[in-house]
N, C-alpha and C positions, 0 to 999 in steps of 0.2 A: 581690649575687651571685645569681646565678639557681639554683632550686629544683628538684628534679622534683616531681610529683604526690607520692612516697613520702613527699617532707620531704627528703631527701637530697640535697646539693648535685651538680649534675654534675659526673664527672670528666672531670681536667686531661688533654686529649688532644692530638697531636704528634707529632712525629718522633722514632723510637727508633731507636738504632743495633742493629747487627745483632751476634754475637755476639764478632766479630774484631774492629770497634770498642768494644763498650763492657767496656771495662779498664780497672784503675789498678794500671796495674807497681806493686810492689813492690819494689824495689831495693835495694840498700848500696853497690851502683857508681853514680856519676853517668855517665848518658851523654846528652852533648845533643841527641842522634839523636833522645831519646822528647820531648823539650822539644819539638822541632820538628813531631811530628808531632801533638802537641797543637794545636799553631800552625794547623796546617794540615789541621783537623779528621779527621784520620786515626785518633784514639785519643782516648777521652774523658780518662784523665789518667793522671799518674803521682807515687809520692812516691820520694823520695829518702832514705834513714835516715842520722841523723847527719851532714847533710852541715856544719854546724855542731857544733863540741865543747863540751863544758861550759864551758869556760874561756869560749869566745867567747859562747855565749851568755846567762853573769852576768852577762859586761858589757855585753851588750847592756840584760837587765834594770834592773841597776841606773840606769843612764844614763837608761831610760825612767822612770821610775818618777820621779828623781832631776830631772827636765826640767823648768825652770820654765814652758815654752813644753804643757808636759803638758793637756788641756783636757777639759771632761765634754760629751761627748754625748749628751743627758738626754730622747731620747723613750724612753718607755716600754716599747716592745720591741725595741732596738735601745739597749740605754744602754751604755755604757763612756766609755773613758777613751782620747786619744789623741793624739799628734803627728803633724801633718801640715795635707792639705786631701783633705777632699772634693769632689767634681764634681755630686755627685747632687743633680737639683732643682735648679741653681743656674746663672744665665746666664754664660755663656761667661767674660766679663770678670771675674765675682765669681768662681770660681774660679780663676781663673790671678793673677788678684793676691793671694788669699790664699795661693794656691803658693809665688808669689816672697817672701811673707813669711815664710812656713814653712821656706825652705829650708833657711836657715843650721842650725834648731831641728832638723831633722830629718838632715842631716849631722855634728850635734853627736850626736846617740842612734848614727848608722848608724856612725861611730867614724873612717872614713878607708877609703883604696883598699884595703886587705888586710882589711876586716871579710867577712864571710861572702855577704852581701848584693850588694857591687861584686866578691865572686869569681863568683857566680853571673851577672851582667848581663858582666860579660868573658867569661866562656866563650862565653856566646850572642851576644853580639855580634862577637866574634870568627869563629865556626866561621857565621854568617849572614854577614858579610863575604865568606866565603871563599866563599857562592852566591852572589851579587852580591846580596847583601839588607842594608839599612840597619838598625840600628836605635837608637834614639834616645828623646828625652820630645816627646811631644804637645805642639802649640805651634801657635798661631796668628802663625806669622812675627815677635813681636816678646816676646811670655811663652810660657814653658815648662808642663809641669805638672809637679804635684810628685812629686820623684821615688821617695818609699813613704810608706807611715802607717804609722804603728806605735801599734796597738790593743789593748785590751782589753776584752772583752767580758763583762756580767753580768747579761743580759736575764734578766730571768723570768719564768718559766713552763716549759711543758715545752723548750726549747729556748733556747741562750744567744744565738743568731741564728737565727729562724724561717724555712720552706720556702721559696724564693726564687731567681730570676733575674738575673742580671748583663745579659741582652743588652736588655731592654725598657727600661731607662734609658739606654741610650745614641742613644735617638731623642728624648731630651728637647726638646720644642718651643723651650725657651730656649737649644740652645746648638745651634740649625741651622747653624749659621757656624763648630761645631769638628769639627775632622776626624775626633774620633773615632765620629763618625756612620756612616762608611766601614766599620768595621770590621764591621758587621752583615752584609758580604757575603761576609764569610768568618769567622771565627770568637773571639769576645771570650773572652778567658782569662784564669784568675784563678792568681797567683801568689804563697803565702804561705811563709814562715819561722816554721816555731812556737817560741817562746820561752819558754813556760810552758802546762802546761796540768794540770789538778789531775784528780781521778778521772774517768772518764767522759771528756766534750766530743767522741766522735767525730764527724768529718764523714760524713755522712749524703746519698748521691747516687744521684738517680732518674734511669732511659732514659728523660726525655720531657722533651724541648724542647718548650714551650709553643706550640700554633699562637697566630695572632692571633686567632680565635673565641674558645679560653680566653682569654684576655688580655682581652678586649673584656668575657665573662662576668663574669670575675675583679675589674673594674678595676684590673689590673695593664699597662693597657699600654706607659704612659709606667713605672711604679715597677716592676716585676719580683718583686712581691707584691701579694697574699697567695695562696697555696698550701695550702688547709688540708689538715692529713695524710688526712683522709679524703676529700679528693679525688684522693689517690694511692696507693690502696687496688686492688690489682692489680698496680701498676709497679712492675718489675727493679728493685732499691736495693740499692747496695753501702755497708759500715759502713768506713771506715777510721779503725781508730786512729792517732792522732797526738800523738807525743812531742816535747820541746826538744829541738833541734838539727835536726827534718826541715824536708826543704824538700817542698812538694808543689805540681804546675800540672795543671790540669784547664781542661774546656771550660765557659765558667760561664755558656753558654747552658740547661745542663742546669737544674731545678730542684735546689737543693742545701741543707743545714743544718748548722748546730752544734748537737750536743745538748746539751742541758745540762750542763756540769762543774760537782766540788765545789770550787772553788777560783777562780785566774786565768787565765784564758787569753789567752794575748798574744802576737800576731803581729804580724810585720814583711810587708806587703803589698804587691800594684799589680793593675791590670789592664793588659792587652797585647792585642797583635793586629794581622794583616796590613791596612795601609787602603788599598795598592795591591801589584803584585807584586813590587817591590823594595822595600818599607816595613812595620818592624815598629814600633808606636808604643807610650809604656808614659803612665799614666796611674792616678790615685787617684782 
């Protein structure tokens, strides 16, 4: 990472939205109007309070927890616990075949059509329908991907997931041939259900979308890290707390964080995003 004369690393500099974009509704109404306009990078994000109830999400817990299919993702600052697949780093075909293995395991945690999860992806598939916009799982015409993970995070250090990017790994050189490459030309969004989360864990979201100069600096350009905080030391940062049962979607080209909680944090996830004008595609 490049230096200045001070010793001081330079900072992360880019494109900030203006004061009309960068929001995160607050709500306890869902309305898929603010989904969409996250979609459609009009608004950096929004959460939703409770859109999930106690009831529904024990048993989402338990079931995770409970998953023989449950698995440790053991780097260092990024370790938890989780069902599903990841895309990240990994060629086109070795993700989508572990998708399709994933499936059943992670259909088995999400519970059936009436969990919280397939209430949310009905609304928006529905009310996008009705603009003539598809929306569906990312697919190379013959596998799918998979369609959430459901995680826990317990990195440490001062953060339970540190300062980071969603849009710079979806130019991964290995998966030139998946579509969701496309989506870089309009906006990648990050979609979680929190299930647990113990003292603290707010999410932690900066106005500056990385140029590729930082990136290239950074050597974040394929990975979407690292971001160290004092390289964001001046940028707008909103703190949202986040309780079980919210649902919240943001633009996760933004640089973004979990802070560290005293406990488990455990969300039901995906990413999304338009890859042409009539196509919204979802992705882990």
């Amino acid at each position: 990472m490049t230096e200045t004369g001070t010793g001081l690393r330079q900072p992360v500099t880019g494109w900030r939205g203006d004061q009309s974009y960068f929001q995160f509704i607050d709500s306890h109404q869902f309305d898929v109007r603010l989904v969409e306009d996250v979609l459609r990078g009009r608004r950096a994000g929004v959460i939703f309070r409770g859109w999930a109830d106690r009831r529904e999400v024990a048993d989402l817990v338990d079931r995770f927890w409970a998953s023989p299919a449950r698995r440790r993702r053991g780097e260092t600052e990024i370790s938890g616990y989780y069902v599903g697949a990841y895309h990240y780093h990994k060629p086109t075909g070795q993700y989508l075949d572990e998708s399709r293995e994933a499936m059943a395991a992670v259909r088995s945690v999400l519970g059936g059509r009436n969990d919280p999860w397939h209430r949310f992806e009905a609304a928006l598939r529905q009310y996008l329908a009705g603009h003539g916009v598809r929306y569906r799982l990312a697919s190379d015409g013959r596998r799918s991907a998979c369609p959430a993970l459901i995680r826990s995070w317990d990195g440490a250090g001062e953060f339970s997931l540190n300062p980071h990017e969603d849009a710079s790994q979806c130019r991964e050189p290995k998966q030139s041939d998946f579509e969701i490459q496309r989506v870089l030309r309009y906006s990648p969004c990050a979609v979680n259900l929190c299930l647990e989360n113990g003292a603290r864990g707010r999410l932690f979201y900066w106005n500056v979308q990385p140029d590729d100069e930082t990136k290239r600096r950074h050597g974040s350009y394929y990975a979407g890290d690292p971001y160290p905080t004092d390289t964001l030391v001046g940028v707008e940062k909103v703190c949202v707390d986040v309780f079980p049962g919210d649902l919240y979607v943001f633009n996760g080209a933004h640089v973004h964080a979990v802070e560290k909680n005293l406990g488990r944090r455990t969300t039901v996830s995906c990413l999304m995003g338009f890859v042409d004008q009539n196509t919204v595609v979802t992705w882990t």
